[in-house]
C-alpha positions as semicolon CSV with decimal commas, in nm:
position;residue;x (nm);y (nm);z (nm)
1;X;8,513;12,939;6,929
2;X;8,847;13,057;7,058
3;X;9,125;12,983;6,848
4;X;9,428;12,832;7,039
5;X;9,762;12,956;6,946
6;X;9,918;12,687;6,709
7;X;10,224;12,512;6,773
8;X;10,436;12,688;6,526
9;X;10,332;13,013;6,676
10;X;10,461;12,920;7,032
11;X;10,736;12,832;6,876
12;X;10,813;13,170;6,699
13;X;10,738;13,350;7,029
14;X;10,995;13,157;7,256
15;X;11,258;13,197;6,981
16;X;11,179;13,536;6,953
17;X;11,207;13,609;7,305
18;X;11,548;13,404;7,343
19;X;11,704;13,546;7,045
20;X;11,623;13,911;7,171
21;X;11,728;13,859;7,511
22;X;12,063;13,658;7,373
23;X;12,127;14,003;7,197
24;X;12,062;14,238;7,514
25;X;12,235;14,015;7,747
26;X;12,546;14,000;7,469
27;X;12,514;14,349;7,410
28;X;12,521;14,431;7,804
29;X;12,820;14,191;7,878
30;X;13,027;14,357;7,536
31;X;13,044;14,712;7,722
32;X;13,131;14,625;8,034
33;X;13,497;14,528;8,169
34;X;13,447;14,261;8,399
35;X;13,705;13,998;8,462
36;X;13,596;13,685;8,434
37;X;13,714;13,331;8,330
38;X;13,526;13,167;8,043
39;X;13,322;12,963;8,276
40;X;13,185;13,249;8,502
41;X;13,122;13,440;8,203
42;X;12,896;13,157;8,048
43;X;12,764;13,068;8,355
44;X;12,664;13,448;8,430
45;X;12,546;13,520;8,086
46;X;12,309;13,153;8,111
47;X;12,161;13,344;8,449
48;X;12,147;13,658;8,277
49;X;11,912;13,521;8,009
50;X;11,657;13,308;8,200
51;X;11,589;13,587;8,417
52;X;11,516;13,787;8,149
53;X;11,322;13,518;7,895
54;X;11,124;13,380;8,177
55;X;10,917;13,614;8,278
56;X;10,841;13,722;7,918
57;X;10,811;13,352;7,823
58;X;10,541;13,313;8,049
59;X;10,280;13,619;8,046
60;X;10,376;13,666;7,620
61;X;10,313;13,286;7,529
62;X;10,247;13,000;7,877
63;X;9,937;13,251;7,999
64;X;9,807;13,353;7,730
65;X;9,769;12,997;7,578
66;X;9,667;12,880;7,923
67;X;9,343;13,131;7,913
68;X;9,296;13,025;7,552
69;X;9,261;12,662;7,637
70;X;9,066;12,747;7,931
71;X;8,796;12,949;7,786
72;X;8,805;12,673;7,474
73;X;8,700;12,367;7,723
74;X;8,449;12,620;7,860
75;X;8,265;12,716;7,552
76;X;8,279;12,335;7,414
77;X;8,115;12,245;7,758
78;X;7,882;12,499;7,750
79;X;7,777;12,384;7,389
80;X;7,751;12,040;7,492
81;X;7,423;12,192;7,765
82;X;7,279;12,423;7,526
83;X;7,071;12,401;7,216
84;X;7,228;12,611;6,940
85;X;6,928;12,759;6,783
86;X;6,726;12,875;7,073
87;X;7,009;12,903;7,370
88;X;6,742;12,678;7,610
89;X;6,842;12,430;7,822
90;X;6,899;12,045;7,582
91;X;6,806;11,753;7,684
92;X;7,125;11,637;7,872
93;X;7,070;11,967;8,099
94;X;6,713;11,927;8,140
95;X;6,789;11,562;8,289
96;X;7,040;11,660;8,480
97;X;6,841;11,931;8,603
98;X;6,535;11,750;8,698
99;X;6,713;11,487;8,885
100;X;6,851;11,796;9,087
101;X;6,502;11,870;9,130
102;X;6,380;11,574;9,191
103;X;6,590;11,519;9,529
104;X;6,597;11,877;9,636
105;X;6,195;11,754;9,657
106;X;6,229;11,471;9,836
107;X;6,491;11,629;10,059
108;X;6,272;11,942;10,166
109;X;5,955;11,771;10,119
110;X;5,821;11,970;9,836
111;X;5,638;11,976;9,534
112;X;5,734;12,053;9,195
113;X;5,605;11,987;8,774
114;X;5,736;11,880;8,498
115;X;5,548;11,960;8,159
116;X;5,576;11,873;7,833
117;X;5,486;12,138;7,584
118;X;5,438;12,078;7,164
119;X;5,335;12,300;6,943
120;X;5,037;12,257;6,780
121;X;4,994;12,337;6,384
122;X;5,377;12,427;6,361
123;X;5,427;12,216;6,075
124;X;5,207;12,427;5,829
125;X;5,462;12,719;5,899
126;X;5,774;12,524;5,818
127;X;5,582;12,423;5,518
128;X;5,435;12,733;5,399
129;X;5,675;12,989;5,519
130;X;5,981;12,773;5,501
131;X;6,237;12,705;5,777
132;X;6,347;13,055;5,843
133;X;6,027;13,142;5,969
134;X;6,001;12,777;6,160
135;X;6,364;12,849;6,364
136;X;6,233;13,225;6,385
137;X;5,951;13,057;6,549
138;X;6,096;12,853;6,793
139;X;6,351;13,153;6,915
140;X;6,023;13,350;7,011
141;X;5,877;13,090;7,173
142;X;6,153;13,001;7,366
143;X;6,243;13,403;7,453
144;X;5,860;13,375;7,552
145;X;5,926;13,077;7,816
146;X;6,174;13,221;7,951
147;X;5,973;13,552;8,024
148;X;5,715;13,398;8,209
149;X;5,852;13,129;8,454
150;X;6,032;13,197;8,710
151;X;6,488;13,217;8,728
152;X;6,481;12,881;8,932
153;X;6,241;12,716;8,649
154;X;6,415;12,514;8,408
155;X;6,332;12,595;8,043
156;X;6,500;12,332;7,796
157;X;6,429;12,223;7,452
158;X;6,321;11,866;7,406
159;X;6,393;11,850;6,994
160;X;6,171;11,979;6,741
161;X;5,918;12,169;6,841
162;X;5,874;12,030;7,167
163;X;5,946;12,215;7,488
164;X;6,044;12,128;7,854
165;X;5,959;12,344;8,201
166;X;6,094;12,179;8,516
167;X;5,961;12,351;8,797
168;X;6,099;12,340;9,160
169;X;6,019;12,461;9,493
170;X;5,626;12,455;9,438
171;X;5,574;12,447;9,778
172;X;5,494;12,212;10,127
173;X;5,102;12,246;10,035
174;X;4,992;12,006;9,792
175;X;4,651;12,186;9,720
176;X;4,841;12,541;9,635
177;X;5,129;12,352;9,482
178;X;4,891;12,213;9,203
179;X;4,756;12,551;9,181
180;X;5,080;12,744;9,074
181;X;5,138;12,457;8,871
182;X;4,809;12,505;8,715
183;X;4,836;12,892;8,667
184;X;5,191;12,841;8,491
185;X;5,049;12,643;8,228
186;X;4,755;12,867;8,148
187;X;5,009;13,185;8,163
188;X;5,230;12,945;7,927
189;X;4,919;12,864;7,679
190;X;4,812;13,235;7,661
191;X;5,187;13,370;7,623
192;X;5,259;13,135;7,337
193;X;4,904;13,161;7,151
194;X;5,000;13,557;7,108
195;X;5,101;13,592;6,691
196;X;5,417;13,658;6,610
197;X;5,528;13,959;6,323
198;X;5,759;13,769;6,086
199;X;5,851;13,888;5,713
200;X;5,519;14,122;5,702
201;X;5,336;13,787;5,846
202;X;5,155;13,746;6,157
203;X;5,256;13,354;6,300
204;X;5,053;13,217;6,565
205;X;5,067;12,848;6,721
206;X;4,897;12,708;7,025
207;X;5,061;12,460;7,253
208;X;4,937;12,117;7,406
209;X;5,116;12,087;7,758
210;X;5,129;11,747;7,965
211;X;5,177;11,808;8,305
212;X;5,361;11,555;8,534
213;X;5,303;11,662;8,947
214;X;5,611;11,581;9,114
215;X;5,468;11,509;9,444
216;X;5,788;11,379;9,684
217;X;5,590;11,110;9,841
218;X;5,595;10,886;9,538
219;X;5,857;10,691;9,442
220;X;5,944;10,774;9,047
221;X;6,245;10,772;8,815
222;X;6,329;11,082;8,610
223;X;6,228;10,887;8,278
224;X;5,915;10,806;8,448
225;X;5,790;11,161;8,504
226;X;5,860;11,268;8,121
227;X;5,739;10,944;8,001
228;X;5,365;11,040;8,203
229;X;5,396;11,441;8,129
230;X;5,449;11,333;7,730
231;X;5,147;11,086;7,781
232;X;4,930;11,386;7,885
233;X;5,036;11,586;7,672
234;X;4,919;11,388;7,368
235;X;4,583;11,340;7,567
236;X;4,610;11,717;7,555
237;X;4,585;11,703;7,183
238;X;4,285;11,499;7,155
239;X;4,081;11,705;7,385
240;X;4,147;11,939;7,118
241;X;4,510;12,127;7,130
242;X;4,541;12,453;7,341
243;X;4,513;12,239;7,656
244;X;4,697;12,148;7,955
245;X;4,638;11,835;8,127
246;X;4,766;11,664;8,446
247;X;4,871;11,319;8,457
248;X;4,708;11,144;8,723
249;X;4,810;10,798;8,824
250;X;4,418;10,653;8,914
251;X;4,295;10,544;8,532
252;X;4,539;10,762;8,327
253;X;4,260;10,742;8,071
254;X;3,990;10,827;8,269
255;X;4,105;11,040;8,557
256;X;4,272;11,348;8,384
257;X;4,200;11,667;8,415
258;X;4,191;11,922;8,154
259;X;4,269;12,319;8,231
């Protein structure tokens, strides 16, 4: 965090500055024999001295303070969209994100996915390796997302050990839409299943994905799509972890489809 200069410390700077210049402008006016009355000579020394504090005044202790501030406001805002631990996306981006995505969609008339990811048997690792290999964990996995989807993909963290991918821009054709949709979340499973070298350890999780279709033709809120990708993703578990499955709005229970 940047530290803003304190008010104390402004304050030494300005007096600094006036005090030195008071001395050079004194110092000037004391060796030279100009006749003036007491007026002009007050008046001309008060010029003398803001020309010369002013400019100091304001790149030494105004600018600086200024860009302080500045870059402050940016880092607490950039906190305030980005988990700490792994540097993803939070939730209050992701949202925000999606309901970019969502109209850019209905705007352009194409497709898009949201999915749900949670990792399965994370717990035991937190439990049996403690914490530090549980966060160590979750950075991987999250440097791992990022690797494989693509820079217009939005990879967030949800909270825990549950993951986000908001994916835009899928395309006019509904068929190959659902099929890049598809392919991510196998790449996803396959990328994530790979064991992970921690403390002399080799770590390895699968993940259950839920996968929401954003098709533009529907109407649907943004809590909507998260609320059906995190249905299918527990139906994901069931079938037996290390599965993605599409929501489908026809019989939720009966009509999804497991990759």
């Amino acid at each position: 965090m940047i530290a803003l200069p304190t008010k104390a410390q402004v304050s030494v700077r300005i007096t600094g500055v006036i005090s030195a210049s008071g001395f050079l402008v004194l110092a000037i006016y004391s060796s030279t024999s100009l006749q003036l009355s007491l007026f002009q000579e007050a008046a001309l020394k008060i010029f003398s001295l803001v020309i010369l504090t002013t400019p100091v005044i304001y790149f030494w202790v105004i600018k600086p303070f200024v860009l302080a501030h500045h870059m402050a406001i940016d880092q607490i805002q950039q906190l305030s969209w980005i988990d700490p631990l792994t540097q993803l996306a939070n939730r209050r981006l992701v949202l925000l994100h999606t309901e970019k995505t969502l109209s850019n969609a209905i705007r352009h008339k194409s497709y898009g996915a949201v999915m749900v990811l949670d990792l399965d048997e994370f717990k035991p690792i937190n439990d049996h390796c403690g914490h530090e290999a549980g966060d160590a964990m979750l950075v991987e996995i999250a440097k791992r997302l990022v690797s494989v989807t693509r820079i217009e993909d939005m990879v967030g963290r949800w909270g825990g050990d549950e993951f986000i991918v908001v994916m835009g821009n899928l395309g006019t054709n509904k068929e190959k839409a659902l099929e890049r949709a598809s392919l991510m979340a196998d790449r996803l499973i396959n990328n994530i299943k790979t064991p992970m070298d921690f403390d002399e350890n080799k770590l390895q999780v699968n993940t259950s994905i839920g996968v929401r279709f954003l098709d533009y033709e529907e109407k649907t809120t943004i809590d909507q799509l998260f609320n059906d990708a995190d249905s299918a993703m527990y139906l994901a578990k069931k079938a037996g972890k290390g599965h993605a499955v599409f929501f489908q709005n026809e019989s939720v229970q009966e009509a999804l489809s497991i990759i």
